[in-house]
C-alpha positions as a printed Julia matrix, in Angstrom:
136×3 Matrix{Float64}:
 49.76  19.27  142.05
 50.09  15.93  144.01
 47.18  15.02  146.14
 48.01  13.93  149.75
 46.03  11.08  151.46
 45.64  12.58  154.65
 47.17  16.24  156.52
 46.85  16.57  160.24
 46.34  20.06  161.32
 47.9   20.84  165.16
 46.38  24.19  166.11
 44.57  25.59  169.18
 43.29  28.26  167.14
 39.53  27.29  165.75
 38.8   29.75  162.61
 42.76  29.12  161.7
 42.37  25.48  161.61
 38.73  25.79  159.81
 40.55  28.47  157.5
 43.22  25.92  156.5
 41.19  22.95  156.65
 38.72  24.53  154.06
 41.47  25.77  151.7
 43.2   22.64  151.52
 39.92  20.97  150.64
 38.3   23.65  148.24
 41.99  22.74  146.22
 41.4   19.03  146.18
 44.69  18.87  147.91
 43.81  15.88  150.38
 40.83  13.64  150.93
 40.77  13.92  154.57
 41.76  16.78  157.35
 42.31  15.81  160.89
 42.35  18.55  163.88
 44.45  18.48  167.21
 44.12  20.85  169.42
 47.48  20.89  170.96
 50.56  18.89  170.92
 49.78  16.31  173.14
 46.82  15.69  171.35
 48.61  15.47  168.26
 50.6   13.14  169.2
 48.3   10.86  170.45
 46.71  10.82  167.25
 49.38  10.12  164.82
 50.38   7.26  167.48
 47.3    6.12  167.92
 44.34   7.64  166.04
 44.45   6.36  162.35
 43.86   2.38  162.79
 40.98   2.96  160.35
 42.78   4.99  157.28
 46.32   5.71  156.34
 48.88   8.35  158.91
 48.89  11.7   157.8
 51.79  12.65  155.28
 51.94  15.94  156.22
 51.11  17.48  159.58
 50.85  21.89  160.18
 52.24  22.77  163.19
 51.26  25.49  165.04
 54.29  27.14  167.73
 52.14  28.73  170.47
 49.21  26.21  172.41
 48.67  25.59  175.41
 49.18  22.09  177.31
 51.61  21.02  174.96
 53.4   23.55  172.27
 55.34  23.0   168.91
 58.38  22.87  170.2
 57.54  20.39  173.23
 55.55  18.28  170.03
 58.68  18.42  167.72
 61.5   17.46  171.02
 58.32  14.26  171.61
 58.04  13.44  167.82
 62.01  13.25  167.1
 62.22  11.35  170.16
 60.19   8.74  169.53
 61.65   6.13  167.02
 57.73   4.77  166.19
 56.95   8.39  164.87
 60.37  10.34  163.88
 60.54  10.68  160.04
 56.85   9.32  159.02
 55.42  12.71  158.26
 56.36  15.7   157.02
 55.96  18.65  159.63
 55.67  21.84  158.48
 55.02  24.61  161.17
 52.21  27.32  160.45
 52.64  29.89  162.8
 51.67  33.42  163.5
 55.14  33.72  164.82
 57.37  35.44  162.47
 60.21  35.82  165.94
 63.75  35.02  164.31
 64.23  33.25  167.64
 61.04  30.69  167.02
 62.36  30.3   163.28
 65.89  29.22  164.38
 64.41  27.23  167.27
 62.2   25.48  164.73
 64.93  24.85  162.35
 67.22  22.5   164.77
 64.64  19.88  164.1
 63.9   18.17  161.3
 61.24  20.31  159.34
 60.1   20.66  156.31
 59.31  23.85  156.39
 57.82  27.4   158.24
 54.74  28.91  156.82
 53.55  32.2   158.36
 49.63  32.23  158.81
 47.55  32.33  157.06
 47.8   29.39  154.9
 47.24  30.61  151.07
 46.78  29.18  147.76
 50.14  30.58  147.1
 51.56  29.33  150.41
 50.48  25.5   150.05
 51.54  25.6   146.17
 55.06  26.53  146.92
 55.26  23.84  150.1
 54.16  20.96  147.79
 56.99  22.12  145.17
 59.5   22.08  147.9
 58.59  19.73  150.03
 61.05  17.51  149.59
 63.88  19.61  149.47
 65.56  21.9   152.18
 63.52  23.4   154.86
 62.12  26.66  153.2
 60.64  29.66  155.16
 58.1   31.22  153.22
């Protein structure tokens, strides 16, 4: 499996994000695992926060925080030409609405993981990550 430099994890939910955080690290998936909180926190992170080492490639996206949510991150992201198209955003959501998943799919995803991240999960996102947006 490729290793990624860096994954940003967007999540309000603490034993989620240490959950994923640990998983992706106990697989030698990454070297380093960054936390926001919430959207707006994300964002100011991937526009700001990583002076010292290189922008996450990949970023999980949670749906449901509070101050800012996924879908207010992902309309910010897209709409800002310095960040659009420099990561790959996957959402990892409890969510498993029909209504969230076609919201989510108008942007430009690379995929929708229901939590909780997995061995499993993560294995079949880095096979696919570069192809169509894949709900798994």
């Amino acid at each position: 499996m490729r290793k990624i430099k860096n994954i940003l994890i967007i999540d309000d939910d603490p034993f989620s994000n240490f959950m994923t955080k640990n998983l992706i690290l106990n697989m030698k998936a990454s070297d380093q695992v960054f936390i926001a909180e919430n959207g707006t926190d994300g964002l100011s992170l991937l526009k700001d926060g990583f002076a010292h080492v290189a922008c996450p490639e990949l970023v999980f996206l949670d749906l449901n925080m509070p101050v800012m949510d996924g879908i207010g991150f992902l309309e910010k992201y897209e709409g800002d030409t310095q960040l659009k198209g420099k990561n790959k955003i996957v959402m990892l959501t409890s969510s498993v609405n029909a209504k969230d998943i076609q919201k989510v799919m108008n942007f430009n995803i690379a995929g929708f993981i229901s939590k909780p991240l997995t061995a499993a999960k993560f294995e079949k996102l880095m096979e696919d990550i570069n192809g169509l947006p894949f709900i798994v």
